[in-house]
py3Dmol code that shows the C-alpha trace and the ligand (Angstrom):
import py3Dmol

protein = """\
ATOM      1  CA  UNK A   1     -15.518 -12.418  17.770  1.00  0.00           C
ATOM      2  CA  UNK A   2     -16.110  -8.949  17.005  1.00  0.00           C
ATOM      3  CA  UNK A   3     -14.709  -8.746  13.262  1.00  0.00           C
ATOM      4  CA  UNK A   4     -17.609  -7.657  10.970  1.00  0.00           C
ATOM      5  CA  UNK A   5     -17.289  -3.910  10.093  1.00  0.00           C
ATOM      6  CA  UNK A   6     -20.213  -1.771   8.343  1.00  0.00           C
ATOM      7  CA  UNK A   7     -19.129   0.378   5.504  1.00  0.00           C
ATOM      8  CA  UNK A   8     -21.450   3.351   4.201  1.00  0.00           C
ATOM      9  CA  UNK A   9     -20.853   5.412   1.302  1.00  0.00           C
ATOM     10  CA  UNK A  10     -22.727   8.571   1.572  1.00  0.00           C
ATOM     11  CA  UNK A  11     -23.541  10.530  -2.084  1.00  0.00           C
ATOM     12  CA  UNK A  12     -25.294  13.130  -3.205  1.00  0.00           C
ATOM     13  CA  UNK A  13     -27.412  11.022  -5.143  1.00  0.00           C
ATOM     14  CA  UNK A  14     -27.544   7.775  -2.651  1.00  0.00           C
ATOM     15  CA  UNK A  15     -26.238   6.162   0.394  1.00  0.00           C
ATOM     16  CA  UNK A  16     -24.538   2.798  -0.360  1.00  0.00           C
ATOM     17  CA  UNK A  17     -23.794   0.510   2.799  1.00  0.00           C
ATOM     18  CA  UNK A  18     -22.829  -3.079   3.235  1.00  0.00           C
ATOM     19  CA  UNK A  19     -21.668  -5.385   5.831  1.00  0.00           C
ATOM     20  CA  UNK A  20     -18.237  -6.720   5.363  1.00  0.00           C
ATOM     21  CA  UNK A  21     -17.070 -10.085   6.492  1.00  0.00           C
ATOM     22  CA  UNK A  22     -13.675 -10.170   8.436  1.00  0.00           C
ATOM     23  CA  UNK A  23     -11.637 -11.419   5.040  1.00  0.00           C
ATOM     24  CA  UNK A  24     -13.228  -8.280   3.157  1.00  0.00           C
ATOM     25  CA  UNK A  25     -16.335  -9.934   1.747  1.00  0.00           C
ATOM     26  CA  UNK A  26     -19.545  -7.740   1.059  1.00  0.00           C
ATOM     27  CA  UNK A  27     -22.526  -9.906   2.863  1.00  0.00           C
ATOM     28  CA  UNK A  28     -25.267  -7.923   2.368  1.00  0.00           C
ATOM     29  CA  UNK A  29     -26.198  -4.255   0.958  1.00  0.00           C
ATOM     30  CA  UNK A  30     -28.579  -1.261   1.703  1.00  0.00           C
ATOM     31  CA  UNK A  31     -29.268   1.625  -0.564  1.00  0.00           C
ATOM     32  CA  UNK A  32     -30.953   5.398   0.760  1.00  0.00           C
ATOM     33  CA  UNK A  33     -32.149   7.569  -1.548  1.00  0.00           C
ATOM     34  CA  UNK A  34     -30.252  10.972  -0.595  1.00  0.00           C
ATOM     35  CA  UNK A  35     -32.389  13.716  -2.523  1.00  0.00           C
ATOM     36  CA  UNK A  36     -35.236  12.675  -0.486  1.00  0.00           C
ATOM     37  CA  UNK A  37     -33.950  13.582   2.905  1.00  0.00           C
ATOM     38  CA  UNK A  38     -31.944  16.648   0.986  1.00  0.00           C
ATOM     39  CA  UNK A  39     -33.868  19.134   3.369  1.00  0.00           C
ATOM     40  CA  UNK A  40     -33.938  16.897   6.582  1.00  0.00           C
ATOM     41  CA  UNK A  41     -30.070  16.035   7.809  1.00  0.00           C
ATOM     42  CA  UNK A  42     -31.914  14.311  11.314  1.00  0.00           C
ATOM     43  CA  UNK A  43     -33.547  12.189   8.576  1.00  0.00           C
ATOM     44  CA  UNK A  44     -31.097  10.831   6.688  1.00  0.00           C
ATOM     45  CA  UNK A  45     -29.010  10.303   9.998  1.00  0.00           C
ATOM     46  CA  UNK A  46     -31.744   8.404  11.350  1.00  0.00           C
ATOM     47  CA  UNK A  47     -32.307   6.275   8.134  1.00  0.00           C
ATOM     48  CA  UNK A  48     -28.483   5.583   7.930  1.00  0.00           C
ATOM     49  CA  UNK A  49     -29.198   4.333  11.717  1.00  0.00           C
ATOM     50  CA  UNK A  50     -32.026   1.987  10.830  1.00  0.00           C
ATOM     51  CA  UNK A  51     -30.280   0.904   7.414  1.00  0.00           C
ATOM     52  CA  UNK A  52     -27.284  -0.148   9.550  1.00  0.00           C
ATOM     53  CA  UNK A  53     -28.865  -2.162  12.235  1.00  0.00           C
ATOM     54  CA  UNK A  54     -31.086  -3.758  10.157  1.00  0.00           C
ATOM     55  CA  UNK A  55     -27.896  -5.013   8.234  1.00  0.00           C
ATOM     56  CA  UNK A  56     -26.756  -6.233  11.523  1.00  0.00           C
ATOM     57  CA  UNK A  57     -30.004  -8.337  12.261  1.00  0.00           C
ATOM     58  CA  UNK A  58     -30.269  -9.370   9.405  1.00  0.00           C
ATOM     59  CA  UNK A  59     -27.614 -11.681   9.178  1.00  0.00           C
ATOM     60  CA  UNK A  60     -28.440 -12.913  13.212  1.00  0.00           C
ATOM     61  CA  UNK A  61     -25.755 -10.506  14.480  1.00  0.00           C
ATOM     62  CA  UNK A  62     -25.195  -8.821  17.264  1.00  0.00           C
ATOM     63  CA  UNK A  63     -23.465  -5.587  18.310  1.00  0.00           C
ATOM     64  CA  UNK A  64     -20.739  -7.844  20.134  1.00  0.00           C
ATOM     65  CA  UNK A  65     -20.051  -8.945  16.604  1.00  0.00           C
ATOM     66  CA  UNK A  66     -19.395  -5.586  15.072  1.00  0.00           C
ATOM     67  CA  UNK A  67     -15.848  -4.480  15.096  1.00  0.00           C
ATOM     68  CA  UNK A  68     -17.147  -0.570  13.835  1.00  0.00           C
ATOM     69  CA  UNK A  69     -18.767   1.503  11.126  1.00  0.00           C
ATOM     70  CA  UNK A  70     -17.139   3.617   9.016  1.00  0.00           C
ATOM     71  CA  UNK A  71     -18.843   5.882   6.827  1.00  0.00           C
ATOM     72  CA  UNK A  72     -17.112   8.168   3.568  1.00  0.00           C
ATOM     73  CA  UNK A  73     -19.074  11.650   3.147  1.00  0.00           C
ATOM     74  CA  UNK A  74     -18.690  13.589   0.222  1.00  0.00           C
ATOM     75  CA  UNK A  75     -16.577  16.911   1.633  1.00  0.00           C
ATOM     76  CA  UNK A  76     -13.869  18.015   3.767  1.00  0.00           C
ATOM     77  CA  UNK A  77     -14.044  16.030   7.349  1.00  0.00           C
ATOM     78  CA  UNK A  78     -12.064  15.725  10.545  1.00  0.00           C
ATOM     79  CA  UNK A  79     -11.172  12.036  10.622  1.00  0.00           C
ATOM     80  CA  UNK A  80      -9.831  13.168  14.200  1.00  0.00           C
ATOM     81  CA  UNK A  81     -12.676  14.492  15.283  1.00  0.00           C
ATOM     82  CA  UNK A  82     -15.039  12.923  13.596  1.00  0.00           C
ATOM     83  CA  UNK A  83     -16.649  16.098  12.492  1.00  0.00           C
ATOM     84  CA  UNK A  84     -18.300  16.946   9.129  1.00  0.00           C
ATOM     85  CA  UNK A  85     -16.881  20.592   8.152  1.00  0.00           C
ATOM     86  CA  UNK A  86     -19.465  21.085   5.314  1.00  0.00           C
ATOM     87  CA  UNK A  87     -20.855  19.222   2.237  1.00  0.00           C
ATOM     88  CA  UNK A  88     -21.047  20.994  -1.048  1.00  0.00           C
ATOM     89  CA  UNK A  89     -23.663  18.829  -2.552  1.00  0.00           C
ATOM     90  CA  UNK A  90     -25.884  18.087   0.716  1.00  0.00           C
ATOM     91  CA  UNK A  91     -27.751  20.944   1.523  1.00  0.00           C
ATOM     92  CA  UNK A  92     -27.640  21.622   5.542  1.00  0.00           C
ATOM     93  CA  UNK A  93     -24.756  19.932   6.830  1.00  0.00           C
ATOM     94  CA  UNK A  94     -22.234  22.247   8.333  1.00  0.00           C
ATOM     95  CA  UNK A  95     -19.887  21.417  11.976  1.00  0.00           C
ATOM     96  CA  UNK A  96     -21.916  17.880  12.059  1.00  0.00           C
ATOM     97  CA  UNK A  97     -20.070  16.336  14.803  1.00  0.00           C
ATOM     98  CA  UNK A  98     -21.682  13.142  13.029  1.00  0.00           C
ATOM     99  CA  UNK A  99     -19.117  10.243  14.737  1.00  0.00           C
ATOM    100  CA  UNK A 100     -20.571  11.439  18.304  1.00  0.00           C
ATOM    101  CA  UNK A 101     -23.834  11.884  17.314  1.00  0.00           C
ATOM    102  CA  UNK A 102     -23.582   8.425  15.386  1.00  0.00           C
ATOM    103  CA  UNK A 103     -22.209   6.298  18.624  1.00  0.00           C
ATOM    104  CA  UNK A 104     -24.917   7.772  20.553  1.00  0.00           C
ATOM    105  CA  UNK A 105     -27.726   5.890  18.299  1.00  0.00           C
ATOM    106  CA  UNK A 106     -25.718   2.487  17.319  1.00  0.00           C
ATOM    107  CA  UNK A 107     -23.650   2.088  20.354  1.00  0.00           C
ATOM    108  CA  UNK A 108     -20.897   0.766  18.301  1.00  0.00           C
ATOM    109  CA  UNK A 109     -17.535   2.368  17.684  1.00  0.00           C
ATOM    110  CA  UNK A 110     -17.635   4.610  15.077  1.00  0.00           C
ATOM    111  CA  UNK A 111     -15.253   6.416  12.104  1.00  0.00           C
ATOM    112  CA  UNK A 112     -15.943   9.370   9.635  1.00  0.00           C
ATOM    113  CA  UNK A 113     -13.803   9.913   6.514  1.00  0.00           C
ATOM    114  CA  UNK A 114     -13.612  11.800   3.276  1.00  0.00           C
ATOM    115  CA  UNK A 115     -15.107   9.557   0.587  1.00  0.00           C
ATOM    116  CA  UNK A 116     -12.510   9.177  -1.716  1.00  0.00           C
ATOM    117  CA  UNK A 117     -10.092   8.769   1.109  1.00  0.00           C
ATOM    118  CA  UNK A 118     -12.168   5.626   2.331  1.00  0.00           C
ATOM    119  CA  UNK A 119     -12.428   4.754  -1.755  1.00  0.00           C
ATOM    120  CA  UNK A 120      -8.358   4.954  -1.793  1.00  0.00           C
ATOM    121  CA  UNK A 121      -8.026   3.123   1.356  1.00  0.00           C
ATOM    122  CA  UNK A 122     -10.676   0.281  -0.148  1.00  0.00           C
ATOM    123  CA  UNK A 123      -8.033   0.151  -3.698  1.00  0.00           C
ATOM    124  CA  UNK A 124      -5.119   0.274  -1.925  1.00  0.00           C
ATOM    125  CA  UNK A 125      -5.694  -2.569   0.168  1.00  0.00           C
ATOM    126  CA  UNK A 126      -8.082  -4.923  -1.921  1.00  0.00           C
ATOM    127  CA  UNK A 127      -7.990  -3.501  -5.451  1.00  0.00           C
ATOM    128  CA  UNK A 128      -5.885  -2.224  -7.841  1.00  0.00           C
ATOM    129  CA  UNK A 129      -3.291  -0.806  -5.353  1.00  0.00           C
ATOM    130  CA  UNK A 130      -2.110  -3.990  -3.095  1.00  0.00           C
ATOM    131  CA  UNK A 131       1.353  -4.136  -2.017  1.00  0.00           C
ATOM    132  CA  UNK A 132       2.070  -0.467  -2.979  1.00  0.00           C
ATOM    133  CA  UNK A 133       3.570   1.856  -0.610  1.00  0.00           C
ATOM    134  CA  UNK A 134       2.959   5.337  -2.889  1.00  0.00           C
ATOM    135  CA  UNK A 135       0.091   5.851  -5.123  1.00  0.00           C
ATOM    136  CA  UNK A 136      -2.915   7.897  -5.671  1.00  0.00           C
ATOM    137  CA  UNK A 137      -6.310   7.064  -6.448  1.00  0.00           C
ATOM    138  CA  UNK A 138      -8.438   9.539  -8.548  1.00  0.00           C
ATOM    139  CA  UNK A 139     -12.001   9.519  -9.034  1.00  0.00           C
ATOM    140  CA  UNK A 140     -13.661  11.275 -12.111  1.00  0.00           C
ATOM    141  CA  UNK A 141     -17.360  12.055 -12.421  1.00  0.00           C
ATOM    142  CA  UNK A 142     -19.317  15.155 -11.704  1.00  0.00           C
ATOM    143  CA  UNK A 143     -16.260  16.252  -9.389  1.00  0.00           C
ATOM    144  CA  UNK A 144     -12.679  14.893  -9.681  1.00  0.00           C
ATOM    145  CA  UNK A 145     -10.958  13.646  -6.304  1.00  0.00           C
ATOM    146  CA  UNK A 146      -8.049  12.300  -5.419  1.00  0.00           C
ATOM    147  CA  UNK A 147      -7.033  10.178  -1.848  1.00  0.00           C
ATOM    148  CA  UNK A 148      -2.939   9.842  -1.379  1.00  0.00           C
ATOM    149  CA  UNK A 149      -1.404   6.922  -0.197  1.00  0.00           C
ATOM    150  CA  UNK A 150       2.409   8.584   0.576  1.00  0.00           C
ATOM    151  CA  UNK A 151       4.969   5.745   2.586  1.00  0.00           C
ATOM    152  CA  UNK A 152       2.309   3.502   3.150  1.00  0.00           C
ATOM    153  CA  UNK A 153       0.283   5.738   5.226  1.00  0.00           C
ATOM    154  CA  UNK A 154      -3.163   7.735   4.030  1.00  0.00           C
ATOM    155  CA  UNK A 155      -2.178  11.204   3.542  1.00  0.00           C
ATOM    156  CA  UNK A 156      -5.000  13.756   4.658  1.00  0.00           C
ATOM    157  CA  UNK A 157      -3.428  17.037   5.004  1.00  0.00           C
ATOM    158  CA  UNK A 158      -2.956  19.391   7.578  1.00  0.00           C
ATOM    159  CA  UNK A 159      -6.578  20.851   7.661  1.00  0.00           C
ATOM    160  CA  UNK A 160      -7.993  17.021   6.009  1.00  0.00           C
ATOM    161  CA  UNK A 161      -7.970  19.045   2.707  1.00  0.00           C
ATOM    162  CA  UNK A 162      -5.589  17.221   0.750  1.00  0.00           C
ATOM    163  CA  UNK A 163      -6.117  15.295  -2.903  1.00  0.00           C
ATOM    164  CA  UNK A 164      -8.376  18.164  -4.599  1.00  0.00           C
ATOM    165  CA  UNK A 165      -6.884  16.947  -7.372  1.00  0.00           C
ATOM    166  CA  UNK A 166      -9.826  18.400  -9.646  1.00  0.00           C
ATOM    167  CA  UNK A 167      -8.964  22.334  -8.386  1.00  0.00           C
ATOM    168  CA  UNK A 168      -5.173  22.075  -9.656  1.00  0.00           C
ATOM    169  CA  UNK A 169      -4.889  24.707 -12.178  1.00  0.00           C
ATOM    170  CA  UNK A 170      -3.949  23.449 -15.339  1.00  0.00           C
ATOM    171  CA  UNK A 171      -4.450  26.610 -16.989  1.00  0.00           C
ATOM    172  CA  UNK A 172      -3.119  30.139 -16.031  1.00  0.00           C
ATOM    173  CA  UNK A 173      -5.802  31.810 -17.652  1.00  0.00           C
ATOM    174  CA  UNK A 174      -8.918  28.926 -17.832  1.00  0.00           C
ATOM    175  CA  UNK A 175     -12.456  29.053 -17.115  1.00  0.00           C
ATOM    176  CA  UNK A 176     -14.071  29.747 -13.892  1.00  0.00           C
ATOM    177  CA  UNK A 177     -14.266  27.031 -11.232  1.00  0.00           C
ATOM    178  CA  UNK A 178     -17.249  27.326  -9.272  1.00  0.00           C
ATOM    179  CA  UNK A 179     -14.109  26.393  -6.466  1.00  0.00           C
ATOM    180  CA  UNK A 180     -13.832  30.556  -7.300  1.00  0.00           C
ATOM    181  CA  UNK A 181     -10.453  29.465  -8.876  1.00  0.00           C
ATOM    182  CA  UNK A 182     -10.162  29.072 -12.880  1.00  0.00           C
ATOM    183  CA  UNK A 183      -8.376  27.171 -15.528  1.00  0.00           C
ATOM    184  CA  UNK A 184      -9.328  24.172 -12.951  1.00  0.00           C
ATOM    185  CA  UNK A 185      -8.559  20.169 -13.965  1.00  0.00           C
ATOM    186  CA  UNK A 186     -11.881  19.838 -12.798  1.00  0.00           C
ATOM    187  CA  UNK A 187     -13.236  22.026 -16.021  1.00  0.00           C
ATOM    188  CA  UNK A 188     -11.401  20.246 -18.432  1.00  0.00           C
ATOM    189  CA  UNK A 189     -12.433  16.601 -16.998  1.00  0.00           C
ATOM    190  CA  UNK A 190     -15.618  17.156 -14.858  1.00  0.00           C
ATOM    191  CA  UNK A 191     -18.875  15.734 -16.170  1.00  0.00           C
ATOM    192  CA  UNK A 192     -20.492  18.640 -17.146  1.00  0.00           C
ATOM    193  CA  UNK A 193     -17.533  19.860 -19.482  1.00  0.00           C
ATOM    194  CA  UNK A 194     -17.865  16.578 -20.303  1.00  0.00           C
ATOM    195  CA  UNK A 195     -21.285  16.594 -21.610  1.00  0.00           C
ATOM    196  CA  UNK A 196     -21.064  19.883 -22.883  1.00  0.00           C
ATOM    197  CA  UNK A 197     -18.448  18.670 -25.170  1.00  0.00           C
ATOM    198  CA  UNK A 198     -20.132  15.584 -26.586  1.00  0.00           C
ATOM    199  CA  UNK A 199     -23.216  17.684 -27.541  1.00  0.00           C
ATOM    200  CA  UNK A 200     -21.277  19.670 -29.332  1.00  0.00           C
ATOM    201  CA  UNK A 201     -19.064  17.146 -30.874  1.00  0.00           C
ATOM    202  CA  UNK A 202     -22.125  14.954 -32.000  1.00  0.00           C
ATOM    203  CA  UNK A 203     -24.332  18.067 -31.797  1.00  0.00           C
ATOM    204  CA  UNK A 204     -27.160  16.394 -29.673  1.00  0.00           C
ATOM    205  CA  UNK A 205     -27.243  15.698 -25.964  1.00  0.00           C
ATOM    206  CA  UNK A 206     -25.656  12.306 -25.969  1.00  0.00           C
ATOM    207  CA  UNK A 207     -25.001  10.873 -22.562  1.00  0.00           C
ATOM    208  CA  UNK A 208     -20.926   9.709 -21.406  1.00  0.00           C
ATOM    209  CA  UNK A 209     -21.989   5.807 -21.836  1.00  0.00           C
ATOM    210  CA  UNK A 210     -22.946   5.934 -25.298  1.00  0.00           C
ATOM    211  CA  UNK A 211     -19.918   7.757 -26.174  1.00  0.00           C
ATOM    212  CA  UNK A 212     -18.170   4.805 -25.033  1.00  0.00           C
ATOM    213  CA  UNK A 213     -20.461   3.073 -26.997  1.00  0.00           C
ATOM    214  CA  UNK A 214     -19.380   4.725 -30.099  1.00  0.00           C
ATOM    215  CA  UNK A 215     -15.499   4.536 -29.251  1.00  0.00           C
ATOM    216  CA  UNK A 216     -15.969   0.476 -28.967  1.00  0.00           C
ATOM    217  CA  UNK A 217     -17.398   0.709 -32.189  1.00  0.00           C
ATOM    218  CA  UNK A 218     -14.626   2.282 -33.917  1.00  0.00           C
ATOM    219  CA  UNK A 219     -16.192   6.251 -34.388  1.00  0.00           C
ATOM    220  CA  UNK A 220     -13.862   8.553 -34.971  1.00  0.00           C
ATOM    221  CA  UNK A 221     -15.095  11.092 -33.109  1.00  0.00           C
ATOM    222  CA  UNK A 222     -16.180   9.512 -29.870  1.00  0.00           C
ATOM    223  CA  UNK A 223     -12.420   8.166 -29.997  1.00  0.00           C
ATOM    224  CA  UNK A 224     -11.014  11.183 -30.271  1.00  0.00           C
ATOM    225  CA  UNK A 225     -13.357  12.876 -27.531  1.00  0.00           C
ATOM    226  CA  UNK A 226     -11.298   9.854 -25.166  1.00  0.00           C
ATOM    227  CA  UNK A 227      -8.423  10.801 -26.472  1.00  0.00           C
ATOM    228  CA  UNK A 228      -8.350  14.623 -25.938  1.00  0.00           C
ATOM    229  CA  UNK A 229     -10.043  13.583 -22.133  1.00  0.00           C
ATOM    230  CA  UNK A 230      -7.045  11.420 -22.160  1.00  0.00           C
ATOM    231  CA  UNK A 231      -4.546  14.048 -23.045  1.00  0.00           C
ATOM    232  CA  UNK A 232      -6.348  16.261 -19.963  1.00  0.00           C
ATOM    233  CA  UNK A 233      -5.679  13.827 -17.158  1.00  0.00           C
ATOM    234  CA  UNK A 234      -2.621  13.051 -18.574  1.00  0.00           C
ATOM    235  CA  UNK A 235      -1.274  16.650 -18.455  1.00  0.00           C
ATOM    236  CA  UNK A 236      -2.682  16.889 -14.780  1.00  0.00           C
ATOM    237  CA  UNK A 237      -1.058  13.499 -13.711  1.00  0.00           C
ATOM    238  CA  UNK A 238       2.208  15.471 -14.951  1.00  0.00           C
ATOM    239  CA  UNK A 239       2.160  17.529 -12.375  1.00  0.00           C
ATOM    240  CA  UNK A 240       1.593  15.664  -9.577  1.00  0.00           C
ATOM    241  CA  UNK A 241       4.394  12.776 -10.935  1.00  0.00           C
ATOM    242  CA  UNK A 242       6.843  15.108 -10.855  1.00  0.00           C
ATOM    243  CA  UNK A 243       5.789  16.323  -7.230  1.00  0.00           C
ATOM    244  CA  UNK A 244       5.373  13.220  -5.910  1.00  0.00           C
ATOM    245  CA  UNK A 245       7.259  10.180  -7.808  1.00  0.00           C
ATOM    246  CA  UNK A 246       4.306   7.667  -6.902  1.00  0.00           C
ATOM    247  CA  UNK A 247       4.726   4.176  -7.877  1.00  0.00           C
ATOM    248  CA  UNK A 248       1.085   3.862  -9.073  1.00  0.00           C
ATOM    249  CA  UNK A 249      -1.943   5.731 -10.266  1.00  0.00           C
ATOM    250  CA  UNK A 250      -5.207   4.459  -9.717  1.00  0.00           C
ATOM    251  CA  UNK A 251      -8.154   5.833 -12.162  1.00  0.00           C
ATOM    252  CA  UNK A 252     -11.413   5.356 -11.029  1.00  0.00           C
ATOM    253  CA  UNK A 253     -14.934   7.133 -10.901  1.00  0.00           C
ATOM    254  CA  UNK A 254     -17.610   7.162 -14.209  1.00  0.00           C
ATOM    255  CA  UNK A 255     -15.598   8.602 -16.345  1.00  0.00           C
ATOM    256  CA  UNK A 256     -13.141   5.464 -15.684  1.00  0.00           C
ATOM    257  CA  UNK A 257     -15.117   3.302 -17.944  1.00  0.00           C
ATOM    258  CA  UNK A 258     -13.568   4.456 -20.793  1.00  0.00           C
ATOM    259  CA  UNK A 259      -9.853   4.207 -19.754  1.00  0.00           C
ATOM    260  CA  UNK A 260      -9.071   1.657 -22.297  1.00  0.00           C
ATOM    261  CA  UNK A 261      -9.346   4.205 -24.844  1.00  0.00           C
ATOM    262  CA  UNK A 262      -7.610   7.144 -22.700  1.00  0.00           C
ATOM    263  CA  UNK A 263      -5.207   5.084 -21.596  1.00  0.00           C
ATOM    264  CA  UNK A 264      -2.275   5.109 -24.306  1.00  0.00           C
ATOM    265  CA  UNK A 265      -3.191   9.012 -24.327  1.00  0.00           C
ATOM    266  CA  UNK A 266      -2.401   9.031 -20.884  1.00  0.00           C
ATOM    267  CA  UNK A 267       0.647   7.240 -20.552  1.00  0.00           C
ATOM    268  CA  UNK A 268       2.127   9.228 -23.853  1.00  0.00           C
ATOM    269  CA  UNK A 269       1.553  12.388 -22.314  1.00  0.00           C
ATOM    270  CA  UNK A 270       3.359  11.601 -19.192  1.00  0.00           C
ATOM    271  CA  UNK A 271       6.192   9.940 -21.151  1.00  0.00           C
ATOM    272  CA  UNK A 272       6.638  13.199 -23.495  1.00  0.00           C
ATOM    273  CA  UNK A 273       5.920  15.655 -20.538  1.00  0.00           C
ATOM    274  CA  UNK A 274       7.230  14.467 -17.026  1.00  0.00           C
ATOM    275  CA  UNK A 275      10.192  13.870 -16.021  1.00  0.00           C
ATOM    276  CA  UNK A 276      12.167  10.864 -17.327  1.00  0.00           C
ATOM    277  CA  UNK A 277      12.877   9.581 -13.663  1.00  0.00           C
ATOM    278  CA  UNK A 278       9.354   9.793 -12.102  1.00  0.00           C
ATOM    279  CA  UNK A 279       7.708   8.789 -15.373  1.00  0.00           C
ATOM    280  CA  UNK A 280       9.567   5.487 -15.852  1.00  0.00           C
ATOM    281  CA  UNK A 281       8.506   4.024 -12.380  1.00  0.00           C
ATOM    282  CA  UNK A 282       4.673   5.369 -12.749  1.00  0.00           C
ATOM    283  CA  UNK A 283       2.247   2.788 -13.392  1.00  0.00           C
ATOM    284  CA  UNK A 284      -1.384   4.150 -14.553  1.00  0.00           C
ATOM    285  CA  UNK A 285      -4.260   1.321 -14.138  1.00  0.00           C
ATOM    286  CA  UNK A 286      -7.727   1.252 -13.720  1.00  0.00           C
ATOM    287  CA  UNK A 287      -9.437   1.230 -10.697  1.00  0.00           C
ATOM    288  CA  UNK A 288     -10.865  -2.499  -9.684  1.00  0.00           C
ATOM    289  CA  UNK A 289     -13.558  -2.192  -7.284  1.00  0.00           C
ATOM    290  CA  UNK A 290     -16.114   0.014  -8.913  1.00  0.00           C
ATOM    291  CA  UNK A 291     -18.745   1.076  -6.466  1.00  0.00           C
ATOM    292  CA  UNK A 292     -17.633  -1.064  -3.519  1.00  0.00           C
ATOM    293  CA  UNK A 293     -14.038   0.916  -3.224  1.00  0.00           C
ATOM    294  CA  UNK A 294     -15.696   2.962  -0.374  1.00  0.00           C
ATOM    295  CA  UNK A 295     -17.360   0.050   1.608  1.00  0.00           C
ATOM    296  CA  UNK A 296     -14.456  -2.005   1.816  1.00  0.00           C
ATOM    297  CA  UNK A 297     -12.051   1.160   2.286  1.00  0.00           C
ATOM    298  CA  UNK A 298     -14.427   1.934   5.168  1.00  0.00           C
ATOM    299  CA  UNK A 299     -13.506  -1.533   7.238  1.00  0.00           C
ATOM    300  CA  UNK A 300      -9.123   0.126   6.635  1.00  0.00           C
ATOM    301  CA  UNK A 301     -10.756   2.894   8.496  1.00  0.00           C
ATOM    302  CA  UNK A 302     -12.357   1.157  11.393  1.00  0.00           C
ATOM    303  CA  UNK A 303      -9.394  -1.391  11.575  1.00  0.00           C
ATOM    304  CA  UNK A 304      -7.125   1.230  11.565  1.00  0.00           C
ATOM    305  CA  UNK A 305      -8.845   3.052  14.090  1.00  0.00           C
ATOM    306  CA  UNK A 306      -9.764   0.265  16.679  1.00  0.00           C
ATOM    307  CA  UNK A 307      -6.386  -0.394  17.278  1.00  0.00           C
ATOM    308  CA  UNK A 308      -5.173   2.981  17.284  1.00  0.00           C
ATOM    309  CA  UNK A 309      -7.462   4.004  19.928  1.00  0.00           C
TER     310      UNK A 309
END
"""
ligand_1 = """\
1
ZN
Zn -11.678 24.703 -9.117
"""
view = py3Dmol.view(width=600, height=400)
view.addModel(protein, "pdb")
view.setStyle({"model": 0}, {"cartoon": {"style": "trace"}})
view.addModel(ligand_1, "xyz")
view.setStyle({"model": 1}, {"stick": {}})
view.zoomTo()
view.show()
């Protein structure tokens, strides 16, 4: 029976791929380095290619056995198409048609998505957001995403542009974005405000884990830097309650490791600031699957798309 699927999750820092079992269970993995095919895009496309069959053989399978791939890409794509418009932070990619290109070399049906589409796709069916018809999933770490799950379908947009959650202005007058907005969620929330903060707070370079660190041990400080991150999403999740009345918001992303002590910021902030409706049915929880959110999300893809073809 063809029922495995192939799920890549393609970074800026590293390509993450496994091969999923029919019931949603990661067999085996692969990891690529990305930064060392940065200048080479035929590279890394030909590694992904090698990486995935020799997943395949691995386990004794064949291509009869494979239901699809699906692979989540860091930037706006044409899940239609199956094109690759551009990626921000992999030099050289611009009008891939990657899905074509792709089912040329593996001879096996095929699926390109946005990666934190496939991530919500991966949470909404096996994680955090099961049995939920409207929800988002938001990923914070160097950039903040978001995928939309709106009456139980994926939501991509008109032009596949939707959930840039991270470029919604919270601030009329606010930094600059390098989105060449300003006052962006993004640069309240982003890693490198982030960072930027904590040195000054403990005035040393002190990296996002050990902050959490500090906050388990009872600092002061480091739980108030959680807390004022807290009060930031919570202020952006405001705004998109009261828009879109979703049942459930799903946190997830680096930065997600320290919900437990944003959380009660979160949730109070929505309670004093949205409105009463919306914010009595919202639910905010943490995301479940970590770093496999995009593989498994990737098999909803090719599922979805098998039979819709
Ligand atoms: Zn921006």
């Amino acid at each position: 029976m063809k029922r495995f699927t192939i799920g890549v999750d393609v970074g800026g820092t590293n390509v993450k791929m496994g091969l999923v079992s029919p019931q949603g269970a990661i067999l085996s993995r692969a990891i690529l380095d990305t930064k060392s095919f940065n200048k080479n895009k035929q590279k890394l496309i030909d590694a992904i290619v090698v990486a995935i069959l020799g997943l395949i053989s691995e386990k004794r399978l064949a291509a009869k056995d494979i239901l699809g791939v699906g692979l989540g890409l860091p930037g706006p794509i044409d899940a239609e198409r199956g094109m690759v418009n551009f990626l921000p932070n992999i030099p050289g990619w611009k009008n891939v048609p990657l899905t074509n290109i792709l089912r040329k070399k593996l001879c096996l049906p095929t699926f390109i998505d946005n990666d934190v589409n496939l991530i919500t796709l991966g949470e909404w069916t096996f994680g955090a957001g099961r049995n939920y018809r409207n929800l988002m999933c938001m990923t914070l770490g160097t950039g903040v995403g978001a995928g939309l799950v709106l009456n139980g379908s994926l939501y991509r947009g008109e032009g596949f542009s939707a959930g840039e959650l991270g470029h919604m202005p919270l601030n009329e007058q606010g930094p600059a974005c390098n989105c060449g907005g300003w006052g962006c969620f993004e640069r309240y929330v982003g890693n490198a405000t982030l960072l930027k903060k904590g040195a000054q707070t403990f005035g040393r370079a002190i990296p996002l884990p050990e902050i959490y660190q500090l906050a388990r041990n009872h600092d002061p400080r480091a739980l108030r830097f959680w807390e004022e991150t807290g009060e930031h999403i919570g202020n952006a999740l405001v705004g998109v309650i009261n828009l879109l009345n979703l049942r459930l918001i799903v946190v997830g992303g680096g930065v997600a490791n320290s919900f437990r002590f944003m959380h009660k910021t979160i949730v109070k902030t929505i309670k004093a600031r949205a409105m009463k409706i919306p914010a009595g049915m919202v639910q905010v929880v943490r995301a479940q699957l970590n770093d496999d959110a995009g593989i498994l999300g990737a098999q909803v893809l090719v599922k979805g798309s098998v039979r819709g073809r």
